[in-house]
DOLUM-941943 format. One record per residue: x, y, z of N, C-alpha, C in turn; residue in one letter. Coordinates in pm, whole numbers, plus 50000, padded with zeros to 5 digits. Atoms other than C-alpha are relative to their C-alpha. Layout:
! DOLUM-941943
XYZXYZXYZA/...
***
This chain:
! DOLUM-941943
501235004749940174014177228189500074984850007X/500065010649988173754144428316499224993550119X/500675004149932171394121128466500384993250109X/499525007049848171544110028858499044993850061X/500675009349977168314096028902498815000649928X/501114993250118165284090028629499594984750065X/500445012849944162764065428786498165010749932X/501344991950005158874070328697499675006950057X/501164986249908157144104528769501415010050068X/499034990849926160934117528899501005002849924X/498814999950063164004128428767500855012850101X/498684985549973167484145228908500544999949923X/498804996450106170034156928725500605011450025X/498664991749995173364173428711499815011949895X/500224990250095172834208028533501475010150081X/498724993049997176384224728522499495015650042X/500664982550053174904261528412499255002950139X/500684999149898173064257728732500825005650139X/499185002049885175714259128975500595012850028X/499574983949991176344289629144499405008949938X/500974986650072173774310628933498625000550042X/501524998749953170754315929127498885002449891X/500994994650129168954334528837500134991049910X/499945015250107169804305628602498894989950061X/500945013949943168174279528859498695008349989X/501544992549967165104305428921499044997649821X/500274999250157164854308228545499384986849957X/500755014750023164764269028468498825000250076X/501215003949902162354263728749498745010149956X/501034994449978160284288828644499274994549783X/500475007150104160284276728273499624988049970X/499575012949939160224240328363498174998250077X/501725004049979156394245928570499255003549934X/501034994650102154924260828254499534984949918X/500095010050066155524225028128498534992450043X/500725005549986152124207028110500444986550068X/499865016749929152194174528379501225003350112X/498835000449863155394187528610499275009850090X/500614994149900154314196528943501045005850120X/498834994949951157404198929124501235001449898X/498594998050054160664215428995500355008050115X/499544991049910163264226429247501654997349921X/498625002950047166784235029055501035003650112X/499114994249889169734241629347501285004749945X/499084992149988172314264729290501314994850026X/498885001349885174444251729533500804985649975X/499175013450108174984217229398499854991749876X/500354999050152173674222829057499404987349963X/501425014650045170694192829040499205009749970X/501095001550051167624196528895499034987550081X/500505013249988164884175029039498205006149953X/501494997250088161374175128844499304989150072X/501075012149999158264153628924498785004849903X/501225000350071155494147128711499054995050072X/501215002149972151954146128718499404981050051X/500005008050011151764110828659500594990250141X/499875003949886153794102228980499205003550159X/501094990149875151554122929211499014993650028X/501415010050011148524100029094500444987250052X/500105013349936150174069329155500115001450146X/500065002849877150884081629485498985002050103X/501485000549894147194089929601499394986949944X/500655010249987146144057729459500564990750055X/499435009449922148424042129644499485000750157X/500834993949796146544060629980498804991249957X/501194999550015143734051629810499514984450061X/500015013050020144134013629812500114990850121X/500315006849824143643986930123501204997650030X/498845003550029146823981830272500594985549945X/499535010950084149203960530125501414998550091X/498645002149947152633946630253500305005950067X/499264989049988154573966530490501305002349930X/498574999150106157773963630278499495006049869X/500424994750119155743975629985499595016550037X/499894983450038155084008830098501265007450063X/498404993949998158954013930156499965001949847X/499444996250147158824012629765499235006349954X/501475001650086156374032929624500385002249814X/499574998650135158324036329307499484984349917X/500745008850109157274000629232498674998749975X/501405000550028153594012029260499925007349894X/500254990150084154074039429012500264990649878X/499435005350097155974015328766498474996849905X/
***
């Protein structure tokens, strides 16, 4: 297992066990949204990631709708609104 991208509210990752076992990925994913705060989990089979989001990123991104605009180069990032 190893991490490929961990930024606030997201995470991928390399899950070996994943790869090629459908019922493995179904399995995580289905144990994985019992978790209090993750809203998305999609594990792939096919090239054995993991990618989770939390609760916490979801909010920053409606208060980021919420808010007057700001920059246009700033909402190319919204990872630095979540920070």
């Amino acid at each position: 297992m190893q991490a490929r991208s961990v930024i606030p509210g997201r995470q991928r990752w390399d899950i070996g066990i994943v790869l090629a076992s459908p019922r493995v990925a179904e399995f995580l994913e289905g144990r994985l949204r019992q978790t209090p705060g993750v809203v998305v989990v999609h594990a792939n089979p096919i090239s054995g990631r993991l990618l989770t989001v939390i609760e916490s990123h979801i909010q920053a991104i409606r208060a980021q709708k919420q808010q007057p605009r700001r920059a246009a180069w700033l909402f190319s990032f919204p990872v630095l609104l979540a920070a």
